[in-house]
C-alpha positions in Angstrom: -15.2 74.9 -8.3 -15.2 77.6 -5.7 -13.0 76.8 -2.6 -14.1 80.0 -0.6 -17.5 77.5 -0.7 -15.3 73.8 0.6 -17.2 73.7 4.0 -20.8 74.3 2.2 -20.0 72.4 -0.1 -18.5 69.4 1.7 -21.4 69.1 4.2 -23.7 69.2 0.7 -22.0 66.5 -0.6 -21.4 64.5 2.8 -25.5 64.3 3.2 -26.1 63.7 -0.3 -23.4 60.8 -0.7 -23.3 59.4 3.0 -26.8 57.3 3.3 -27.4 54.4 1.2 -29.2 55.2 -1.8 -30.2 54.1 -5.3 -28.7 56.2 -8.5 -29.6 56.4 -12.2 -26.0 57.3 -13.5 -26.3 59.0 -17.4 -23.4 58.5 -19.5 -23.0 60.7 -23.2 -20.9 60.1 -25.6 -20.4 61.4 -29.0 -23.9 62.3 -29.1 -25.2 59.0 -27.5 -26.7 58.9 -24.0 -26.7 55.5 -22.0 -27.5 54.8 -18.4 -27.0 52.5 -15.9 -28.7 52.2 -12.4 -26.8 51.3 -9.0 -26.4 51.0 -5.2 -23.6 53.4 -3.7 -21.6 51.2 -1.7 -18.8 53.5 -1.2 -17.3 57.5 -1.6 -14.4 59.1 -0.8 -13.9 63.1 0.3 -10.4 63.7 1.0 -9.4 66.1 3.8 -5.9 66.1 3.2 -5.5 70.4 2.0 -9.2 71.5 3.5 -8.0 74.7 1.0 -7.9 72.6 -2.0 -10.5 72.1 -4.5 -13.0 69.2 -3.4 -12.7 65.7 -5.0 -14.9 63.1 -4.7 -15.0 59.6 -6.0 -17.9 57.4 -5.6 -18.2 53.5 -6.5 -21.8 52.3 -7.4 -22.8 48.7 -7.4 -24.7 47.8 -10.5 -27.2 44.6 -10.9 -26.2 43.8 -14.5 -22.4 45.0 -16.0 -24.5 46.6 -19.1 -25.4 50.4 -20.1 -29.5 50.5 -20.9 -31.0 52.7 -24.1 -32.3 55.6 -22.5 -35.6 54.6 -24.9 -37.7 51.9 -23.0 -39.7 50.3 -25.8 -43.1 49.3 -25.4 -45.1 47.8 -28.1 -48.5 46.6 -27.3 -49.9 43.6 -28.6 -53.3 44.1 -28.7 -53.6 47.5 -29.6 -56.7 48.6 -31.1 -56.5 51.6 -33.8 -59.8 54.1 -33.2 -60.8 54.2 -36.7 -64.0 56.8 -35.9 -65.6 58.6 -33.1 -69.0 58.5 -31.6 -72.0 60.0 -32.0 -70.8 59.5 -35.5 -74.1 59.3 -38.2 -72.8 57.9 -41.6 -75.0 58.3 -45.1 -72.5 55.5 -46.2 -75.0 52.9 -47.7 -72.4 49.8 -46.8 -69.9 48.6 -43.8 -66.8 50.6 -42.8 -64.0 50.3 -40.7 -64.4 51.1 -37.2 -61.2 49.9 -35.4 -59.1 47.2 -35.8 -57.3 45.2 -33.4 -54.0 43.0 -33.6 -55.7 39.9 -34.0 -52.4 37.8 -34.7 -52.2 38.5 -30.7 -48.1 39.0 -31.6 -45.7 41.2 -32.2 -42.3 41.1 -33.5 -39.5 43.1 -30.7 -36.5 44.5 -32.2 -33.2 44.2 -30.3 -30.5 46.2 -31.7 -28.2 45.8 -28.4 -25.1 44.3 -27.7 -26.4 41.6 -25.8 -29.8 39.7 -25.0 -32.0 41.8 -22.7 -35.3 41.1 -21.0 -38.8 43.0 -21.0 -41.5 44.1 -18.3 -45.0 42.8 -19.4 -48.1 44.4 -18.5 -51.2 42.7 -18.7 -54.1 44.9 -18.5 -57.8 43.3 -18.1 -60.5 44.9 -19.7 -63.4 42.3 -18.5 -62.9 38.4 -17.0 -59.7 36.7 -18.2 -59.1 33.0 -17.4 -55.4 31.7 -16.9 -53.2 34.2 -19.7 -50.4 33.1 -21.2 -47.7 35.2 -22.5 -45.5 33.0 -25.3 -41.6 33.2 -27.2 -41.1 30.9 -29.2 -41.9 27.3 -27.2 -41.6 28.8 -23.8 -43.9 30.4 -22.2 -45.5 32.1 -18.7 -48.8 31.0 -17.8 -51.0 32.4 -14.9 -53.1 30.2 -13.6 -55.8 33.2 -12.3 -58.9 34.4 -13.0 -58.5 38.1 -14.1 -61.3 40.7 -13.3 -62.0 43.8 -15.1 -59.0 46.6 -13.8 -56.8 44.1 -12.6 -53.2 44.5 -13.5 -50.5 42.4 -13.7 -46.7 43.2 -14.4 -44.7 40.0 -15.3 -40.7 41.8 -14.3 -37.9 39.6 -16.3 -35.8 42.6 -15.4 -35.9 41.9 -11.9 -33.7 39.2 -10.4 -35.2 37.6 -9.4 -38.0 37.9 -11.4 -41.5 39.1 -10.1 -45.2 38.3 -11.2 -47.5 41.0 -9.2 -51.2 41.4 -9.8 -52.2 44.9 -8.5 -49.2 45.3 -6.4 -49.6 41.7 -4.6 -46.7 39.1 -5.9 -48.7 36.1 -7.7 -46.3 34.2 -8.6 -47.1 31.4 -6.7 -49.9 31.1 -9.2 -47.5 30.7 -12.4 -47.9 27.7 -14.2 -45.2 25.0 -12.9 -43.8 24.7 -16.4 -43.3 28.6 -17.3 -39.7 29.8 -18.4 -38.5 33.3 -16.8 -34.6 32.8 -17.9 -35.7 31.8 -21.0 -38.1 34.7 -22.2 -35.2 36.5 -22.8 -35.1 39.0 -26.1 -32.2 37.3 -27.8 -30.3 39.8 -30.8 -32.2 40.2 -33.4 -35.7 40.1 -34.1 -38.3 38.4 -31.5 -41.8 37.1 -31.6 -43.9 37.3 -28.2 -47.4 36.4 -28.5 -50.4 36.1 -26.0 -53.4 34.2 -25.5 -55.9 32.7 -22.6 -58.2 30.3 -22.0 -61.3 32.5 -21.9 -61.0 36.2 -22.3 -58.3 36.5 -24.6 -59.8 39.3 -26.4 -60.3 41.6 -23.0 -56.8 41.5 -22.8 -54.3 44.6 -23.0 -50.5 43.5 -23.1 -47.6 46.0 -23.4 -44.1 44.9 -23.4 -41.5 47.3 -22.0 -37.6 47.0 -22.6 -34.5 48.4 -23.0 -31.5 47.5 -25.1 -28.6 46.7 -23.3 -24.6 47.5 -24.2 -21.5 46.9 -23.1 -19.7 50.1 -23.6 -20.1 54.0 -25.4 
C-alpha cells in the first residue's frame, strides 16, 4: 500500500511466506465468517517493476475441499447440572434435587451443514473405566482399556487418518477390531451418539466437538 516501503515490505513477506507452514485462512461474507485450514505449497512475489505496488498470490493445500463453521460444537453427554452448593444446611423436612446427570448416556448432534462432517470425542475418566464404547446408530468404537482416574482420551474422526490417543500416546491399537471410524460420521440432519462401558460407565465424562462443513459462502 506504500511503495516507498517495497523492500521492507518484500523481505516481510518473503520470511513470512517462504517456509513451509500451516494456515487458518477466514473467509466473510455477507455477514458470515467460514474458515478453512491448509499447507502453503506455493506463492508468488513478482519483481518485474521493483517500483510497483507488491502483489502476492499464495496457493494453500487444504485436507478436505469444505469451509468449517467458525463455532466448534461440543455437547457433553454426561453432563451433570450442579443443582446446590456445599456446606449447604436445609430445614426442608423431605428429598431435593441435588444434581442431575444425563442418564440416557446420549445426545442428539445437530448438523445444519452442507455436507456430513465428523466430530473429536473426548473421553474424560473420573475413576476406573473398563473397555468404553462410544455408539451411532449400530456402529460403534470400542476401547478395549482399562481407564484410570485423569486419563484422557481423544477419539479424532477429523483426522485422516483418524487417531485414538490416551494422554497423548496413540491407543489405537487397542480399538475393538470391529469399530467403525468412516462410518461415525454426523450425516445432515439430526444425530444420536451415545456412550457406555463395561464397568465404570457412570465415571465417564464425554464431549463431542465438531464443526459443520460447507461448500461455498
Amino acid at each position: 500500500m506504500n511503495r516507498g516501503l517495497n523492500e521492507v515490505m518484500r523481505d516481510v513477506v518473503r520470511s513470512f511466506f517462504g517456509v513451509k507452514r500451516s494456515f487458518k485462512v477466514y473467509l466473510t461474507y455477507g455477514g458470515v465468517t467460514r474458515w478453512c485450514e491448509g499447507r502453503l505449497i506455493a506463492y508468488s512475489l513478482p519483481t518485474a517493476n521493483i517500483y510497483d505496488y507488491i502483489t502476492l498470490t499464495f496457493t494453500l493445500k487444504c485436507v478436505q475441499p469444505y469451509l468449517l463453521s467458525v463455532d466448534e460444537f461440543g455437547e457433553n453427554i454426561a453432563e451433570i447440572t450442579p443443582m446446590f452448593a456445599f456446606p449447604y444446611r436445609s430445614a426442608v423436612g423431605k428429598g431435593f434435587v441435588f444434581s442431575k446427570r444425563k442418564f440416557a448416556k446420549e445426545v442428539i448432534l445437530e448438523n445444519a451443514g452442507d455436507v456430513e462432517t465428523y466430530a473429536k470425542i473426548v473421553i474424560e475418566a473420573k475413576g476406573e473405566v473398563e473397555n468404553p464404547i462410544i455408539k451411532k446408530d449400530d456402529k460403534f468404537i470400542k476401547i478395549l482399556d482399562t481407564l484410570e482416574d485423569g486419563d484422557v482420551v481423544i477419539i479424532d474422526l477429523v483426522n485422516n487418518p483418524p487417531t485414538v490417543r490416551k494422554n497423548g500416546a496413540s491407543i489405537i491399537g487397542k480399538t475393538d477390531r470391529k469399530s467403525s471410524f468412516e462410518e461415525m460420521k454426523l450425516n445432515i440432519g439430526n444425530n444420536t451418539i451415545s456412550y457406555d462401558a463395561d464397568a465404570g460407565s457412570t465415571l465417564m465424562d464425554v464431549t463431542i466437538y465438531y464443526n459443520q462443513r460447507y461448500g461455498g459462502m
